[in-house]
PyMOL Python script that loads the backbone (N, CA, C, O; Angstrom):
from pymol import cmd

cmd.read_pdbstr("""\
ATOM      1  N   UNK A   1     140.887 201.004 128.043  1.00  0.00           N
ATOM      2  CA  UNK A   1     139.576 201.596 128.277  1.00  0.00           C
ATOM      3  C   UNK A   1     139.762 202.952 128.954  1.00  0.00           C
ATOM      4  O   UNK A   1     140.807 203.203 129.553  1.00  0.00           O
ATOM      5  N   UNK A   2     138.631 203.941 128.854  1.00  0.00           N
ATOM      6  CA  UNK A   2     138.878 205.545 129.240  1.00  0.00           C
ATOM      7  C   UNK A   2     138.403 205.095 130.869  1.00  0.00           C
ATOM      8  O   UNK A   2     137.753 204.182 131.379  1.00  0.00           O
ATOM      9  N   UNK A   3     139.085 206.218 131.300  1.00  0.00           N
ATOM     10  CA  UNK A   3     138.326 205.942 132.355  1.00  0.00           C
ATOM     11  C   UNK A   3     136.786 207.080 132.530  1.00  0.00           C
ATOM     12  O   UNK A   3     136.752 208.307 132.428  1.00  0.00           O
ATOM     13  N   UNK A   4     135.562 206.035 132.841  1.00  0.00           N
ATOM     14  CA  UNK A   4     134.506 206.520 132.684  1.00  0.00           C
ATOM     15  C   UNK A   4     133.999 206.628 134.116  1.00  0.00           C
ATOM     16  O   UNK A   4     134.373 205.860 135.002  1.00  0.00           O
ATOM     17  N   UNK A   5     133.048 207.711 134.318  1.00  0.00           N
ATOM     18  CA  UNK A   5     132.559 208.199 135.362  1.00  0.00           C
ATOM     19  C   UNK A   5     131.586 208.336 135.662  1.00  0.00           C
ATOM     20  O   UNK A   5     131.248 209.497 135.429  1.00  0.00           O
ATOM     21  N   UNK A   6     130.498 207.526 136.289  1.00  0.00           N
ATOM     22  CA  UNK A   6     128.855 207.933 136.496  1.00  0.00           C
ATOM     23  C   UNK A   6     128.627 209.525 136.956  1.00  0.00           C
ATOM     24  O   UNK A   6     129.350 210.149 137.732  1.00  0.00           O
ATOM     25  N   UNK A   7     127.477 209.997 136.300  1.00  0.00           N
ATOM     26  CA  UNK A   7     127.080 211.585 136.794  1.00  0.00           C
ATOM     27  C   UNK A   7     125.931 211.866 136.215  1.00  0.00           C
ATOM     28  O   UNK A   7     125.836 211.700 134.999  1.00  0.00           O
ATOM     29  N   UNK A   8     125.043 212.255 136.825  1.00  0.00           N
ATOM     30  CA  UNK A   8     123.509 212.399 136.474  1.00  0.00           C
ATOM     31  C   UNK A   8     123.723 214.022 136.127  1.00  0.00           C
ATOM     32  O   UNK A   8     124.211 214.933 136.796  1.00  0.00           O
ATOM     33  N   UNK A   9     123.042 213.971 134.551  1.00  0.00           N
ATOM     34  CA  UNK A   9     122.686 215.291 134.025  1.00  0.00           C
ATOM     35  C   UNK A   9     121.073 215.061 134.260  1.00  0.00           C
ATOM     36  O   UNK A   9     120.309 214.104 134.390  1.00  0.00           O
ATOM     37  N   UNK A  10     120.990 216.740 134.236  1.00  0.00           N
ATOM     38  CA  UNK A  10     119.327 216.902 133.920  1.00  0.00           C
ATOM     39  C   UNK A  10     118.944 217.466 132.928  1.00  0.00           C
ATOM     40  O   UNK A  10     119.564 218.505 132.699  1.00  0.00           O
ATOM     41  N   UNK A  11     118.020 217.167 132.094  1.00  0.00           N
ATOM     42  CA  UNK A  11     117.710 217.906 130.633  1.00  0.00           C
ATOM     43  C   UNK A  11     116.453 217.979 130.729  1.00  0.00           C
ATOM     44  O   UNK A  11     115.730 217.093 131.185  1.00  0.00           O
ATOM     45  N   UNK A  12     116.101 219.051 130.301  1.00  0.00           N
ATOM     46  CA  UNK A  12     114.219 219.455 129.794  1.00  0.00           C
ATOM     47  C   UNK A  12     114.220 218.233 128.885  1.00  0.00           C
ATOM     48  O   UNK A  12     115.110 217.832 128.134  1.00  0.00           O
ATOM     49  N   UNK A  13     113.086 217.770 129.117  1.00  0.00           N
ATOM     50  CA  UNK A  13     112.540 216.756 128.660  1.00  0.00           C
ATOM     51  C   UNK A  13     112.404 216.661 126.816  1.00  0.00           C
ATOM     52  O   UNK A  13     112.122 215.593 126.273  1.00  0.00           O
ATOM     53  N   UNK A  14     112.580 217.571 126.254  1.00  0.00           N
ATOM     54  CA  UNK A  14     112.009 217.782 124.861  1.00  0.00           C
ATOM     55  C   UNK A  14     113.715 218.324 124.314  1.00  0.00           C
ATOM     56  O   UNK A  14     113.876 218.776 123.181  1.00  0.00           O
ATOM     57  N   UNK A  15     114.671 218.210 125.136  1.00  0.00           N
ATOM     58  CA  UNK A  15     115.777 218.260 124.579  1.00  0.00           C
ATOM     59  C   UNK A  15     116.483 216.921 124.711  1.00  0.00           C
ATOM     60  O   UNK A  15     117.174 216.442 123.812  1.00  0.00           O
ATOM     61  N   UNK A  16     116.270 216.363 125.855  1.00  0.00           N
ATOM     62  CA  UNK A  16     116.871 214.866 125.682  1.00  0.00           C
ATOM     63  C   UNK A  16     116.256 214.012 125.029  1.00  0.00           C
ATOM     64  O   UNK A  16     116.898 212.968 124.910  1.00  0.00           O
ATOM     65  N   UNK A  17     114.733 214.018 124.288  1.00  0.00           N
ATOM     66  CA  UNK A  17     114.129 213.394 123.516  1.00  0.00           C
ATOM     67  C   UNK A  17     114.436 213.415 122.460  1.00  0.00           C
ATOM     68  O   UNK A  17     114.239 212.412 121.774  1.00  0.00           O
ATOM     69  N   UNK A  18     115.160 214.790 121.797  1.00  0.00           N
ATOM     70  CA  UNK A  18     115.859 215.084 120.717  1.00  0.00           C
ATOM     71  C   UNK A  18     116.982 214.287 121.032  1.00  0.00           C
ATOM     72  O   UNK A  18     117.215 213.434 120.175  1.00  0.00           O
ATOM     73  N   UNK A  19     117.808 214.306 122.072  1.00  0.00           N
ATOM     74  CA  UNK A  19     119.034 213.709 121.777  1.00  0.00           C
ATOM     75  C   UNK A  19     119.139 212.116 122.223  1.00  0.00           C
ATOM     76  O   UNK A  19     119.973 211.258 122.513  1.00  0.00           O
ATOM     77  N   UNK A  20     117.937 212.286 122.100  1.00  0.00           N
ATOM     78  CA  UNK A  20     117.628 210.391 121.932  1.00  0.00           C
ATOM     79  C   UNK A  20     117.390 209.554 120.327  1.00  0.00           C
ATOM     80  O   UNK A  20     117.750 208.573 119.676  1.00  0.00           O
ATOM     81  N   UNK A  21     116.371 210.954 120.286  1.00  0.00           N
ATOM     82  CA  UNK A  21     116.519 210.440 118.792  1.00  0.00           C
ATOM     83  C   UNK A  21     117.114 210.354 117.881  1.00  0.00           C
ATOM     84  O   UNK A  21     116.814 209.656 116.911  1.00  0.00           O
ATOM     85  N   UNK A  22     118.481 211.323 118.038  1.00  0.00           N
ATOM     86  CA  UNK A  22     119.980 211.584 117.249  1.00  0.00           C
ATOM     87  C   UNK A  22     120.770 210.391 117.694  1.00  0.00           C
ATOM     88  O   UNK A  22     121.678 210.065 116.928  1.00  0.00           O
ATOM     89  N   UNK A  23     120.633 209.789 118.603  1.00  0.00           N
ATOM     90  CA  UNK A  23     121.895 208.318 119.155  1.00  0.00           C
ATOM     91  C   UNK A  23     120.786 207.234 118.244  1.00  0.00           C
ATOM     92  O   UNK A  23     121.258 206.498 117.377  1.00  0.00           O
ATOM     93  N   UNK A  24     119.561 207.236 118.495  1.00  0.00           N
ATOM     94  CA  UNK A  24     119.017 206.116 117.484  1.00  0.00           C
ATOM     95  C   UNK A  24     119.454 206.552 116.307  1.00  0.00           C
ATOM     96  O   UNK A  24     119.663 205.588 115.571  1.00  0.00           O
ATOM     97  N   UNK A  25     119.702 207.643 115.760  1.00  0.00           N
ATOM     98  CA  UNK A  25     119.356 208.121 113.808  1.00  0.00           C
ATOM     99  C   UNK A  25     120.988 207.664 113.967  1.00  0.00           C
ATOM    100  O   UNK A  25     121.119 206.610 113.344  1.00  0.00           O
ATOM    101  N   UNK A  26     121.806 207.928 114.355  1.00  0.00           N
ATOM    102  CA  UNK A  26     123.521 207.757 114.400  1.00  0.00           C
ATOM    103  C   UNK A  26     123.958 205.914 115.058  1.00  0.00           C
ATOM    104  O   UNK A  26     125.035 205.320 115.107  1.00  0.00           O
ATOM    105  N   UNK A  27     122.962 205.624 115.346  1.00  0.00           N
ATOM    106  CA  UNK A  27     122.758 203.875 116.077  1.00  0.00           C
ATOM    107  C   UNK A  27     124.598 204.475 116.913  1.00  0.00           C
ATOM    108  O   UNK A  27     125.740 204.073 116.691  1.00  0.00           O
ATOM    109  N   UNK A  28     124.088 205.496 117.817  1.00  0.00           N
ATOM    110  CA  UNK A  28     125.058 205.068 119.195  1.00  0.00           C
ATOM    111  C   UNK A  28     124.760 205.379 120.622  1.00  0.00           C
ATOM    112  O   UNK A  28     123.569 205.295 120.923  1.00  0.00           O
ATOM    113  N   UNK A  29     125.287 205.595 121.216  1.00  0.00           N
ATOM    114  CA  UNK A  29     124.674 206.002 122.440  1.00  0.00           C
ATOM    115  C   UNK A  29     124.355 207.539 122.505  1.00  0.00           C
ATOM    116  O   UNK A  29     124.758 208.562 121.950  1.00  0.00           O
ATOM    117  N   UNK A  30     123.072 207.059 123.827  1.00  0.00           N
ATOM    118  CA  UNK A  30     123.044 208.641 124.323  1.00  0.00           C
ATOM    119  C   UNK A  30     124.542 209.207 124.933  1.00  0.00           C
ATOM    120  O   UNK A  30     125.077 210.199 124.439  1.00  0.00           O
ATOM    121  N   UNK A  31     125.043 208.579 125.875  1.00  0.00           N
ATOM    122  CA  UNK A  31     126.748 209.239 126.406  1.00  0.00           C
ATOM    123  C   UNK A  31     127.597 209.741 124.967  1.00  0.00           C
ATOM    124  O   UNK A  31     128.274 210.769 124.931  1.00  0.00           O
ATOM    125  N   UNK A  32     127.451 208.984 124.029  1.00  0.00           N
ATOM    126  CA  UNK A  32     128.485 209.535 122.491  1.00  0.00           C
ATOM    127  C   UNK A  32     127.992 210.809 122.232  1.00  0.00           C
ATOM    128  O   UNK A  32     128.728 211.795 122.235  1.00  0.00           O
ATOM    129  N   UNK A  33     126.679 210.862 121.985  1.00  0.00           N
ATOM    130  CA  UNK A  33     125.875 212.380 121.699  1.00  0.00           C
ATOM    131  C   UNK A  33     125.946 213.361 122.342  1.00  0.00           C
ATOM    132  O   UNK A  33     125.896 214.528 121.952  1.00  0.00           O
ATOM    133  N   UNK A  34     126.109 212.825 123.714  1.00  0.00           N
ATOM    134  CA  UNK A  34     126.623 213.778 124.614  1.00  0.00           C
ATOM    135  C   UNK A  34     128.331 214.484 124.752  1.00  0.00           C
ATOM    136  O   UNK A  34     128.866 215.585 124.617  1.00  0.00           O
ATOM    137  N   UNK A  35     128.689 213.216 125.069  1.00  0.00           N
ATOM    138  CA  UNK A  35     130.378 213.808 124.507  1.00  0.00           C
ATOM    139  C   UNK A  35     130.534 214.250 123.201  1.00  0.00           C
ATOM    140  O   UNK A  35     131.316 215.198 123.131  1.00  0.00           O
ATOM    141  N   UNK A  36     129.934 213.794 121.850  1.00  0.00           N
ATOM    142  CA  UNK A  36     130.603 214.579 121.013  1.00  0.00           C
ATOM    143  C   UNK A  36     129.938 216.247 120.716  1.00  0.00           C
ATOM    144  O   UNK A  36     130.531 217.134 120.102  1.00  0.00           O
ATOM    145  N   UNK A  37     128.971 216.320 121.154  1.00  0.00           N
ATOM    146  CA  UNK A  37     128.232 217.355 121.530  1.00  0.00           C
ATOM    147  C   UNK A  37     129.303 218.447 122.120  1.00  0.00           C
ATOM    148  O   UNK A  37     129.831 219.335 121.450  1.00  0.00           O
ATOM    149  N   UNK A  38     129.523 218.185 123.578  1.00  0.00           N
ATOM    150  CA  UNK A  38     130.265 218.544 123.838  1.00  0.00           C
ATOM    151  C   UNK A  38     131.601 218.886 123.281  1.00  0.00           C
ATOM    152  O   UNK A  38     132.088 219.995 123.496  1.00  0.00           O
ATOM    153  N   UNK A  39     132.200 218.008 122.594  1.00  0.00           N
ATOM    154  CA  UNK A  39     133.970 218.371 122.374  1.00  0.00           C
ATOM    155  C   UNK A  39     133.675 219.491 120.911  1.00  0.00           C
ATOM    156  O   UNK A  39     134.586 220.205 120.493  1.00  0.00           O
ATOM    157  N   UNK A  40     132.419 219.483 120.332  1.00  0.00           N
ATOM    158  CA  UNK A  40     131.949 220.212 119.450  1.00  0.00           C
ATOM    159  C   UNK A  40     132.037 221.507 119.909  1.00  0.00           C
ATOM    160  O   UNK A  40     132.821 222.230 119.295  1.00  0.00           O
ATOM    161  N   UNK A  41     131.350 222.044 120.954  1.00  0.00           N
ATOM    162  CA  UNK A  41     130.924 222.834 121.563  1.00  0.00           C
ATOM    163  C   UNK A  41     131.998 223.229 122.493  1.00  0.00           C
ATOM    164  O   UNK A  41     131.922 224.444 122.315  1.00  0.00           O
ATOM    165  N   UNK A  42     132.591 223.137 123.034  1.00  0.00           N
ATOM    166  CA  UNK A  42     133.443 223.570 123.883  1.00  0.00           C
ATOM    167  C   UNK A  42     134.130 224.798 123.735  1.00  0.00           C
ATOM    168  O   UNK A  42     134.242 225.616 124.648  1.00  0.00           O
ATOM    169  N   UNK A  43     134.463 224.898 122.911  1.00  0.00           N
ATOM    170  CA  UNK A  43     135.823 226.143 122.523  1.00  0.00           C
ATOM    171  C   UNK A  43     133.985 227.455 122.096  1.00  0.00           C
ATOM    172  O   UNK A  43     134.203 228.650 122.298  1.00  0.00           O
ATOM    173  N   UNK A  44     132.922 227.195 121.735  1.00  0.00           N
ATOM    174  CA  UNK A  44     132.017 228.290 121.850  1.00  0.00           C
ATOM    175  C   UNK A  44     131.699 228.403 123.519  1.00  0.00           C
ATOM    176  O   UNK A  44     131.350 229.553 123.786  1.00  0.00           O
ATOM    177  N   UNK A  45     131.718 227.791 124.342  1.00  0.00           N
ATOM    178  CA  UNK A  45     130.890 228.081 125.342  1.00  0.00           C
ATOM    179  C   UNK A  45     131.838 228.348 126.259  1.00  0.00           C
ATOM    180  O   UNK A  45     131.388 228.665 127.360  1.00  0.00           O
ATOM    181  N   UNK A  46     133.409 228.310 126.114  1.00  0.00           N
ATOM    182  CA  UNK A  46     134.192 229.190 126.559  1.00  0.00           C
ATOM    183  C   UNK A  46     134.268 230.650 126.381  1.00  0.00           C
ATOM    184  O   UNK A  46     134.489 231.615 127.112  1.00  0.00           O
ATOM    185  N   UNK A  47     133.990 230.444 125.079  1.00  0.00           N
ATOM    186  CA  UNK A  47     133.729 232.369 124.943  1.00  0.00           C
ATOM    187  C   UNK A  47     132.466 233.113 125.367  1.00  0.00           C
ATOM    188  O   UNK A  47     132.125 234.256 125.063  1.00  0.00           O
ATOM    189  N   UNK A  48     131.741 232.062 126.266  1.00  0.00           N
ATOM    190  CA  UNK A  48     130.487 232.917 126.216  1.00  0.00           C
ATOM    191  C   UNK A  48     131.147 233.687 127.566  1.00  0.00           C
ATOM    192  O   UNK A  48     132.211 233.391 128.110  1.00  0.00           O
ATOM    193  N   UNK A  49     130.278 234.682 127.922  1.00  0.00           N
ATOM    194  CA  UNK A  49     130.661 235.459 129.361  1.00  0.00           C
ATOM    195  C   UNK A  49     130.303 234.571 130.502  1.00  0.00           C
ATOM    196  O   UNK A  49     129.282 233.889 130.589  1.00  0.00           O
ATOM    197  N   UNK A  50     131.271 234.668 131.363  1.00  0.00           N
ATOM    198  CA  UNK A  50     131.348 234.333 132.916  1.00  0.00           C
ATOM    199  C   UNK A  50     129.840 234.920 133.413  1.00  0.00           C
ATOM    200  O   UNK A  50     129.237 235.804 132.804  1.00  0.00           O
ATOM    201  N   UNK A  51     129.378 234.294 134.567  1.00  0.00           N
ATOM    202  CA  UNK A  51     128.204 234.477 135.043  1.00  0.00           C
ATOM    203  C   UNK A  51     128.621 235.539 136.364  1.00  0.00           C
ATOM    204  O   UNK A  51     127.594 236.031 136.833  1.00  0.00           O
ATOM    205  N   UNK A  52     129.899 236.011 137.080  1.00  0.00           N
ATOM    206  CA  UNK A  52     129.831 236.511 137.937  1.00  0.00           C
ATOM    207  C   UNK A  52     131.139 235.927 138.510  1.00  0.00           C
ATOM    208  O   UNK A  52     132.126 236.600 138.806  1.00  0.00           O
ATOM    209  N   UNK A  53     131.038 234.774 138.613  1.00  0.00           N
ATOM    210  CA  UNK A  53     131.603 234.013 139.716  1.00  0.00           C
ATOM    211  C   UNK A  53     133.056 233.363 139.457  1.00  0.00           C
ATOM    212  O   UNK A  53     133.262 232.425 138.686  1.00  0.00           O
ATOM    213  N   UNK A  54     133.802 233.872 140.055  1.00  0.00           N
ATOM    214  CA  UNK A  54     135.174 233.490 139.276  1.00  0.00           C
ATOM    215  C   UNK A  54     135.864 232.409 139.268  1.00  0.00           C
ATOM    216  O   UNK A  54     136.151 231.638 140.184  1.00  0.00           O
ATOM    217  N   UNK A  55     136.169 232.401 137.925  1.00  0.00           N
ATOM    218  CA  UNK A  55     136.737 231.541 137.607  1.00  0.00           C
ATOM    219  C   UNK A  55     138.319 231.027 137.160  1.00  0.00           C
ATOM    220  O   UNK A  55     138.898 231.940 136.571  1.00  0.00           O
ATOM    221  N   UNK A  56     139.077 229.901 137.284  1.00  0.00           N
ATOM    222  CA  UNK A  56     140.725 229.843 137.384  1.00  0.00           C
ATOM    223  C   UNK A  56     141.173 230.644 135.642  1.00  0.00           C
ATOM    224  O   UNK A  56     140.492 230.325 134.667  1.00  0.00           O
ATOM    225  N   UNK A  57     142.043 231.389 135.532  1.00  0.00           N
ATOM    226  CA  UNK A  57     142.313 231.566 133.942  1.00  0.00           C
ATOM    227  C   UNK A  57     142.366 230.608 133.057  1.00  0.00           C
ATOM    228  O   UNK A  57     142.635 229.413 133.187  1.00  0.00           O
ATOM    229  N   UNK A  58     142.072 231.266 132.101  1.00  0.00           N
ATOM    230  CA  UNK A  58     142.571 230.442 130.815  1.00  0.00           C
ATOM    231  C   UNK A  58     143.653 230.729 130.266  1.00  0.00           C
ATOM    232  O   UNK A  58     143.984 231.912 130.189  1.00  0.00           O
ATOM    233  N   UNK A  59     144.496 229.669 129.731  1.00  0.00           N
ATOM    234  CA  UNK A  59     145.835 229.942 129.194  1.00  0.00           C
ATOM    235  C   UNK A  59     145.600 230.464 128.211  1.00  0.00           C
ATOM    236  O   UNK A  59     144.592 230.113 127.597  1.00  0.00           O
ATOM    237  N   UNK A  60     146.719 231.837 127.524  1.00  0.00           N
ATOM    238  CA  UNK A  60     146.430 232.345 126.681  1.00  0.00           C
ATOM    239  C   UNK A  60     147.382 231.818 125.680  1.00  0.00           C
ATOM    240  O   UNK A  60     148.546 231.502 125.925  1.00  0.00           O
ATOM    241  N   UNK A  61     146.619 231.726 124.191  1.00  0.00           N
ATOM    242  CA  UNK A  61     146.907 231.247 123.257  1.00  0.00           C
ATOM    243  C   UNK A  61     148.731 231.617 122.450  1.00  0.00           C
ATOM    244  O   UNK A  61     149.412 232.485 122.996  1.00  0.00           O
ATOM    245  N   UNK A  62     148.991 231.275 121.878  1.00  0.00           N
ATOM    246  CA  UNK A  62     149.980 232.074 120.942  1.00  0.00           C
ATOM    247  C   UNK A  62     150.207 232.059 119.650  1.00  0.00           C
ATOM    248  O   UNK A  62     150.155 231.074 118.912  1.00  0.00           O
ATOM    249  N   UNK A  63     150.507 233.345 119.317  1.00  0.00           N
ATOM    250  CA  UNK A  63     150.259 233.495 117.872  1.00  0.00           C
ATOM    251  C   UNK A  63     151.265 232.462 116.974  1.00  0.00           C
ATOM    252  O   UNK A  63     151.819 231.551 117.589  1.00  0.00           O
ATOM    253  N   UNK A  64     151.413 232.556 116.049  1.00  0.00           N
ATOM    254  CA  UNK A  64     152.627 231.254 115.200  1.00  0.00           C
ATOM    255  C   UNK A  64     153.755 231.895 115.369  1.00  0.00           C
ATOM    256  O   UNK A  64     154.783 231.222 115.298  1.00  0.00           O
ATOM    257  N   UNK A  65     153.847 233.164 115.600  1.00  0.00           N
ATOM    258  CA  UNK A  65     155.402 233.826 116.124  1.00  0.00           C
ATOM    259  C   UNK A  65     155.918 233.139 117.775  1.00  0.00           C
ATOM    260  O   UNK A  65     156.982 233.206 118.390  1.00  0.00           O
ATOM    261  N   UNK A  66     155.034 232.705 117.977  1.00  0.00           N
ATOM    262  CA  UNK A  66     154.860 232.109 119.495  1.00  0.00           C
ATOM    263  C   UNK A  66     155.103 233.288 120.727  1.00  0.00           C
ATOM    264  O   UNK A  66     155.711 233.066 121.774  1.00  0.00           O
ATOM    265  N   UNK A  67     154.405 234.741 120.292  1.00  0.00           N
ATOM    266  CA  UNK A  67     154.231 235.772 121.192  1.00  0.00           C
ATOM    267  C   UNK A  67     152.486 235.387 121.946  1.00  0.00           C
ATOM    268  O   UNK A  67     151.480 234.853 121.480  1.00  0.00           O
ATOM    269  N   UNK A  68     152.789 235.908 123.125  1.00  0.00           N
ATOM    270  CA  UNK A  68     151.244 235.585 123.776  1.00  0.00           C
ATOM    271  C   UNK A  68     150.443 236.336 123.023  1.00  0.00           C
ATOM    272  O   UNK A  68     150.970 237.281 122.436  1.00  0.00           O
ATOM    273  N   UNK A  69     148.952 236.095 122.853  1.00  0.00           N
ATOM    274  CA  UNK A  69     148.061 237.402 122.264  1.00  0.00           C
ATOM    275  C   UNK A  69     147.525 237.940 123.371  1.00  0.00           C
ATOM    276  O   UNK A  69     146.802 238.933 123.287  1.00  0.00           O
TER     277      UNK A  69
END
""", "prot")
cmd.dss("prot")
cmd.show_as("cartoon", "prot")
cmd.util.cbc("prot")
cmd.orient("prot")
């Protein structure tokens, strides 16, 4: 088993209703919709811009020559 972690999100009301109704249309949970949501999303909302406040680096990738970019 993963290890799982209680944590209260907050959502506007008319977005978690949507993603209520996507775990019924998919018959799984709201937490699945949420994680796969997420692992979907991840690599875009890294590229969005920093808000100000800094943050640890990100490792930088490498090309198939295996030089850093």
């Amino acid at each position: 088993m993963s290890d799982a972690r209680k944590q209260s999100l907050y959502f506007p009301e008319e977005m978690l209703r949507q993603m209520q109704d996507e775990a019924i249309r998919q018959d799984r949970s709201l937490s699945w919709v949420v994680q796969r949501a997420w692992r979907l999303a991840r690599e875009r909302i890294a590229k969005l811009p920093a808000s100000g406040v800094a943050s640890p680096p990100t490792p930088r990738a490498a090309d198939a020559t295996g030089n850093q970019r």
